[in-house]
C-alpha positions as CSV (number, residue, x, y, z in Angstrom):
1,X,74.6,47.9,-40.6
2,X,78.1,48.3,-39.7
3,X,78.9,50.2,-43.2
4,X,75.6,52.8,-42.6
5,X,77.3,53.2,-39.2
6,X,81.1,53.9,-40.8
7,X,79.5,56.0,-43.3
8,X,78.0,58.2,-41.0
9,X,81.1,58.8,-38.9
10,X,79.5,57.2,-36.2
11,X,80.8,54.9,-32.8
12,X,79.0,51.8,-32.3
13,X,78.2,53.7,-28.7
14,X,76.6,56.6,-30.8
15,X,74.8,54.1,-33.2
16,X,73.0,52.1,-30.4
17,X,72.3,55.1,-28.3
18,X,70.6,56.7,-31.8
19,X,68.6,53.0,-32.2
20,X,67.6,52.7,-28.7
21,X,69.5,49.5,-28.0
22,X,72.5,48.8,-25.9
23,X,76.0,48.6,-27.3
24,X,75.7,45.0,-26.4
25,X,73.0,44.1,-28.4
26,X,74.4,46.5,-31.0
27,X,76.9,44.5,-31.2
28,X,75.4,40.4,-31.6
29,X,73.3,42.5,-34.3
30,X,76.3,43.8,-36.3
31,X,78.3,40.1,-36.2
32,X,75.4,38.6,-37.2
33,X,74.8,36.6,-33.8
34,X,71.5,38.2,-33.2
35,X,68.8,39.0,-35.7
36,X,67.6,43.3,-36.3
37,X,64.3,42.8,-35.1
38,X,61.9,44.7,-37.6
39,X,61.7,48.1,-34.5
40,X,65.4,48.2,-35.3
41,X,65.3,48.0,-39.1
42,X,62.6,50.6,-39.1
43,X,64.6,52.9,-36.5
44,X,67.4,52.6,-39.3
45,X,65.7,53.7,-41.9
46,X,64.6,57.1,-39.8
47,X,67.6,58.0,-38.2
48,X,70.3,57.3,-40.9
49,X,67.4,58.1,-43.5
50,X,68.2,54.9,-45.9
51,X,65.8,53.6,-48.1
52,X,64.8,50.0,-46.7
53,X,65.9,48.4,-49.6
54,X,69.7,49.6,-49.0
55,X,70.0,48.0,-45.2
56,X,71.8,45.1,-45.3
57,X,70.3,42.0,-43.2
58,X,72.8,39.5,-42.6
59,X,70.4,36.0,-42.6
């Protein structure tokens, strides 16, 4: 996620407000304390416009 975001010359403020999430949970997401809940993955996908298979899911 954080490597989507880098590439697109985006801050981590831009990236949630695109996602429709909080920096804060933004954040847990990206250091791999929270889970991307599947609303999130999809919400990458259409705003960045990545192919599912090329977001990275840290397990």
């Amino acid at each position: 996620m954080e490597a989507i975001r880098i590439n697109a010359g985006k801050s981590r403020e831009e990236t949630a407000k695109l996602l429709g999430i909080s920096v804060d949970r933004y954040n847990r997401i990206a250091t791999g304390s929270s889970k991307m809940l599947a609303v999130e993955f999809i919400a990458i996908h259409k705003v960045f416009n990545i192919p599912y298979e090329n977001i990275a899911v840290k397990s």
